[in-house]
C-alpha positions as CSV (number, residue, x, y, z in Angstrom):
1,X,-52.1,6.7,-2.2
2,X,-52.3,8.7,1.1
3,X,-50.8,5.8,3.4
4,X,-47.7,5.4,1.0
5,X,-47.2,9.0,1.4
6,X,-47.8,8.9,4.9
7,X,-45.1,5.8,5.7
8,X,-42.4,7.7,3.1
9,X,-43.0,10.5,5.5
10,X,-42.7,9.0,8.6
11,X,-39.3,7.0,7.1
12,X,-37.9,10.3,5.6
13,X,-38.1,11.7,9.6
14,X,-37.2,8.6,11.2
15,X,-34.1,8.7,9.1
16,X,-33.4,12.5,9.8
17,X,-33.7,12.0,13.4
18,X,-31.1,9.0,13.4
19,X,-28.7,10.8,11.0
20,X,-26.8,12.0,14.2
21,X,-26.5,8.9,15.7
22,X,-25.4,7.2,12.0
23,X,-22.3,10.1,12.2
24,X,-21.0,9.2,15.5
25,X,-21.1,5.4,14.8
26,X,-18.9,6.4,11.6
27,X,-16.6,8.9,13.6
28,X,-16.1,6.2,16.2
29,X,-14.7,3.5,13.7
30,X,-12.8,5.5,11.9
31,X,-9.6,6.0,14.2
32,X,-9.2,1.8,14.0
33,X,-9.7,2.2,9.7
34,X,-6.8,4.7,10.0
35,X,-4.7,2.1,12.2
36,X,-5.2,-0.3,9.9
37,X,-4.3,2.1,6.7
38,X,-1.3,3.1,8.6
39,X,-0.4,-0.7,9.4
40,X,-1.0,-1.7,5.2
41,X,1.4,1.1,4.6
42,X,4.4,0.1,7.0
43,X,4.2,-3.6,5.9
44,X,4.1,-2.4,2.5
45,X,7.5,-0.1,2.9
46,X,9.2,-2.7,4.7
47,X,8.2,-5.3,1.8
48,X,9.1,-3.0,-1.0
49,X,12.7,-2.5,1.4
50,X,13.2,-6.3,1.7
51,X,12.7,-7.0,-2.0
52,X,14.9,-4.0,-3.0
53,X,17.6,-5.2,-0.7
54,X,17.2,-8.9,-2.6
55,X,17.3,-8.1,-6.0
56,X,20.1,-5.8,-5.1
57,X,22.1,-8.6,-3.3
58,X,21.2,-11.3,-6.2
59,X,22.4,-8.7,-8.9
60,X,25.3,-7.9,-6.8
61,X,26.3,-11.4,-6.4
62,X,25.5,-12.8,-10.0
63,X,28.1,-9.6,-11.0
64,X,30.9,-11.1,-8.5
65,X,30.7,-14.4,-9.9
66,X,30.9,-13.5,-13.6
67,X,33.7,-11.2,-12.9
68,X,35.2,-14.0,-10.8
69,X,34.8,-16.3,-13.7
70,X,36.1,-13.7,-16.4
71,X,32.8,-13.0,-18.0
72,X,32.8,-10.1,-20.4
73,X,28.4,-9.7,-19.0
74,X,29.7,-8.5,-15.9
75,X,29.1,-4.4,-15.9
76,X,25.8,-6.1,-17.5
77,X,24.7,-7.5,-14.5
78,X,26.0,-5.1,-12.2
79,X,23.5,-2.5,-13.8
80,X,20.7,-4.4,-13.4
81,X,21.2,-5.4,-10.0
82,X,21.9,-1.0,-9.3
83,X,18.6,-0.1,-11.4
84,X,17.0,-2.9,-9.2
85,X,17.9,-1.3,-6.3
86,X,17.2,2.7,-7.6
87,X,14.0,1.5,-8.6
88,X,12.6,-0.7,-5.8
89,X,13.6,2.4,-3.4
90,X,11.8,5.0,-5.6
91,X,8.9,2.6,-5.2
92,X,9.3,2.6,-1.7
93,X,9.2,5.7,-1.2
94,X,6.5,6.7,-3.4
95,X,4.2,4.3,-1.2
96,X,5.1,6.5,2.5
C-alpha cells in the first residue's frame, strides 16, 4: 500500500504545480470563445431581423391582396402579419 500512496502523492503535486500553467492556457483561449459568442449572437439578431421583416412582408402582402379582391379576412390577415412582426422583434431583442 505504501507505493500507491506514494504515486497519489507525487500526482496530487505534479498537478498543484501545473495548476498555474492549466489557468493561463484557459485565460489565453478564452478572448477567441468570446469572439465566437459575440459572432453566434449577431448572426442570430440579424436572422431573427430577416425572418421578422418576412413574415411581416408576407402578412402584409396576403392583407393587400384580399382587400384587393374584396375579402371580408382582410383586418384578419393584417393582424397576423403586425403580431408577426411585434413578436419576431421582441424576440430579437431579447437575444442582444
Amino acid at each position: 500500500m505504501r507505493p500507491v500512496r506514494k504515486a497519489s502523492t507525487a500526482l496530487m503535486t505534479g498537478l498543484a504545480l501545473s495548476q498555474p500553467l492549466l489557468l493561463q492556457a484557459q485565460t489565453m483561449v478564452a478572448p477567441t470563445f468570446q469572439g465566437a459568442v459575440n459572432d453566434i449572437r449577431t448572426i442570430a439578431v440579424a436572422s431573427g431581423t430577416l425572418v421578422a421583416g418576412l413574415v411581416g412582408l408576407v402578412g402584409l402582402g396576403r392583407t393587400a391582396y384580399k382587400l384587393s379582391q374584396g375579402d371580408s379576412d382582410s383586418m384578419t390577415s393584417l393582424i397576423f402579419a403586425i403580431v408577426g412582426i411585434v413578436l419576431g422583434f421582441l424576440a430579437n431583442t431579447f437575444i442582444s
